[in-house]
C-alpha positions as CSV (number, residue, x, y, z in Angstrom):
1,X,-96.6,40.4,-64.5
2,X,-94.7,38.7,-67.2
3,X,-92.1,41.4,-67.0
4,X,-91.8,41.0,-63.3
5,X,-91.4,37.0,-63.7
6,X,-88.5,37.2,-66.5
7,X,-86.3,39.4,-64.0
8,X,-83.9,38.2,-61.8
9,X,-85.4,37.8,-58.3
10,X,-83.7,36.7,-55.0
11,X,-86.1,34.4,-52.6
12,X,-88.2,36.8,-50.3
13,X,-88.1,39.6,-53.1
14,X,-91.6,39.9,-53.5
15,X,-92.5,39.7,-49.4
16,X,-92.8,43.3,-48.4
17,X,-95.6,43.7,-51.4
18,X,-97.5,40.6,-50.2
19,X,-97.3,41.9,-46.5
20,X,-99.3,44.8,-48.0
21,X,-101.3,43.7,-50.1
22,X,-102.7,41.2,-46.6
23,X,-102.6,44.4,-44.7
24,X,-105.2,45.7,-47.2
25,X,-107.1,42.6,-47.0
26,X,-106.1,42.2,-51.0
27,X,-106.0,38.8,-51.0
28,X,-106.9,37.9,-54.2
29,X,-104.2,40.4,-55.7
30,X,-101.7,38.3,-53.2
31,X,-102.8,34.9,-54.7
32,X,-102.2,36.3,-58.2
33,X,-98.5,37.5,-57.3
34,X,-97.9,34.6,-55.7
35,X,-99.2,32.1,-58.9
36,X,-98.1,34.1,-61.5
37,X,-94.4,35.3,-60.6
38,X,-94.3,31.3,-58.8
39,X,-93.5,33.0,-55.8
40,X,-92.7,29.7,-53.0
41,X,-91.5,31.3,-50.1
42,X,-92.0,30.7,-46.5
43,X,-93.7,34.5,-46.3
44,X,-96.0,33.8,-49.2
45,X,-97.0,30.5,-47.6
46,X,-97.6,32.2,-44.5
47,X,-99.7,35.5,-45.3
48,X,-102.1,33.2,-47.8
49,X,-102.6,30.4,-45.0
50,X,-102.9,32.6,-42.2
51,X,-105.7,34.5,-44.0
52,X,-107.4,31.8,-45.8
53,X,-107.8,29.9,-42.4
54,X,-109.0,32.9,-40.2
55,X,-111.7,33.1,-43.3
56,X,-112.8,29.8,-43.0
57,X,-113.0,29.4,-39.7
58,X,-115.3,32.6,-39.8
59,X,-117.4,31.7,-42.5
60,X,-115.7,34.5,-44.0
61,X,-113.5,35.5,-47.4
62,X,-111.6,38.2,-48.4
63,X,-110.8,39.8,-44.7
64,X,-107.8,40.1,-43.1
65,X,-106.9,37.6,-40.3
66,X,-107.8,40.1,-37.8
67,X,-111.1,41.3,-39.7
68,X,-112.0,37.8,-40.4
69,X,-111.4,36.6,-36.5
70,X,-113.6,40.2,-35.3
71,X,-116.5,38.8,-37.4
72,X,-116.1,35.8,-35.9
73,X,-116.5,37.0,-32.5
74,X,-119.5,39.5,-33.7
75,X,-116.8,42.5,-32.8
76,X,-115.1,45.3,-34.6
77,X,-111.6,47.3,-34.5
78,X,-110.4,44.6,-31.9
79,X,-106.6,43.9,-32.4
80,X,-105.6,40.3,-32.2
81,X,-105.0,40.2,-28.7
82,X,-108.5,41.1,-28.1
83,X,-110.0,39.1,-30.1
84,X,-108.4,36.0,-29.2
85,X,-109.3,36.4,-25.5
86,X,-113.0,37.3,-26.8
87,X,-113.3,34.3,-28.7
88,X,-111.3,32.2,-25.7
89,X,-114.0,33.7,-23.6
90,X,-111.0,35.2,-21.5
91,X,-109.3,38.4,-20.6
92,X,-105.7,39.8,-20.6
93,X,-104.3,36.5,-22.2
94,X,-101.4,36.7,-24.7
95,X,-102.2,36.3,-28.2
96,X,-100.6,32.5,-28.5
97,X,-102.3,31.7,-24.9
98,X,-105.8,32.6,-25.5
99,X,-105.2,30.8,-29.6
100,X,-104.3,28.6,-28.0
101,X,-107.4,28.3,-26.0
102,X,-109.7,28.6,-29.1
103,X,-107.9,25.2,-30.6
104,X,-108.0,23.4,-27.6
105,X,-111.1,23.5,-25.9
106,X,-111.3,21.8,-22.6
């Protein structure tokens, strides 16, 4: 790491590796590139919120958004489509419409 963070680096350098590393649900190892290397990025922001959200809300850590939201809904290998309309308690929404279901309930 200390390598890494004395190299010259332009802003979004380090995004493909943190996509990974939150596709691998490695989101300790994500946190760790992003605080040591000081890594402030929109994309860095994103993958660590996204993922530390979905956990909360599902009483989870350490999953992936869509693994955290499947435990959630007490369901497995869903995509995020599915799982949304599972936990909006609907069927054949879009991802954002049946979201936006689970945040605002009537």
């Amino acid at each position: 790491m200390r390598t890494l963070r004395s190299l010259p680096r332009q802003p979004g350098a380090y995004d493909s590796v943190l996509d990974d590393l939150a596709r691998r649900a490695q989101f300790p190892a994500a946190l760790e590139v992003v605080e040591n290397l000081g890594i402030r990025t929109q994309k860095a922001g994103a993958i660590l919120g996204e993922a530390l959200a979905a956990n909360l809300y599902a009483g989870t850590s350490g999953l992936t958004v869509v693994g955290a939201l499947n435990a959630k809904a007490g369901t497995k290998g869903l995509g995020l489509q599915g799982v949304a309309n599972v936990l909006a308690g609907t069927t054949g929404l879009g991802v954002c419409l049946a979201l936006s279901k689970i945040a605002t309930p009537p």
